[in-house]
LOBA-17151 format. One record per residue (C-alpha): residue in one letter; x, y, z; chain; residue number from 0. Coordinates in pm, 1 decimal. Layout:
BEGIN
   pavo          u          v          w   vonu   torgu
      a          X          Y          Z      A     NUM
...
This chain:
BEGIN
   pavo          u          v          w   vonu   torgu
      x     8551.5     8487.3    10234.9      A       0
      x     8580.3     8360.5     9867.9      A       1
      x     8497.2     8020.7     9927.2      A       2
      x     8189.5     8082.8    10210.7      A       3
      x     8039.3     8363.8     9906.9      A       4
      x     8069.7     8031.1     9686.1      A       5
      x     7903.1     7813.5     9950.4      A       6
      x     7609.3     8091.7     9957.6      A       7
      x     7570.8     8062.0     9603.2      A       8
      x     7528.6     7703.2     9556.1      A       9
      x     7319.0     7707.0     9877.3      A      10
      x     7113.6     7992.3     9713.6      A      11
      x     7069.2     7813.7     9416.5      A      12
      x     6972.2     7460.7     9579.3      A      13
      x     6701.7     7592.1     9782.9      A      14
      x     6587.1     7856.2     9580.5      A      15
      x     6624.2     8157.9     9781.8      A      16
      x     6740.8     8493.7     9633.3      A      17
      x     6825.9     8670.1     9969.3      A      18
      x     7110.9     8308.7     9992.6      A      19
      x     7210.1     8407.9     9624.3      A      20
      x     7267.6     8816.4     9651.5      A      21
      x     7458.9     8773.3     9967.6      A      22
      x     7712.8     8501.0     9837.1      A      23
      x     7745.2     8726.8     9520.1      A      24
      x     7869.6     9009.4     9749.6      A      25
      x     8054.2     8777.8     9985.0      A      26
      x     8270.4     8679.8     9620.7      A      27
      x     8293.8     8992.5     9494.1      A      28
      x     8443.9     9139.8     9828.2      A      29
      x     8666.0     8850.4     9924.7      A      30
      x     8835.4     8866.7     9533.4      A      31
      x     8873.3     9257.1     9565.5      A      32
      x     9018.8     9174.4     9940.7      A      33
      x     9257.0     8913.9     9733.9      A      34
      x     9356.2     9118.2     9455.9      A      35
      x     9368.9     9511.5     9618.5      A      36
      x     9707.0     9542.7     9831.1      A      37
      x     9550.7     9750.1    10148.1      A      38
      x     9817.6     9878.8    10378.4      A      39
      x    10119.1     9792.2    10175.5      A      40
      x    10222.3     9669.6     9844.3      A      41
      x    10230.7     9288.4     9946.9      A      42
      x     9915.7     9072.7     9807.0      A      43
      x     9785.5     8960.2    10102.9      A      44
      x     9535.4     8593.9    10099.0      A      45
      x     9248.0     8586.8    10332.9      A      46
């Protein structure tokens, strides 16, 4: 999820749309609280 947010981004940022841009922003965000939150246990889980 990390790495398609940063795909987004740079995607966003090549062809100049915003909509591109705000969703690879969330993608990121989500994917490094998915990375760093332990849900359902205390193991740190990679997705």
């Amino acid at each position: 999820m990390v790495i398609l947010g940063i795909i987004l981004i740079v995607l966003g940022l090549v062809v100049d749309l915003q909509i591109l841009l705000i969703i690879g922003v969330i993608l990121l965000i989500v994917g490094l609280v998915m990375n760093f939150v332990p849900i359902g246990g205390t193991r740190r889980r990679y997705y």
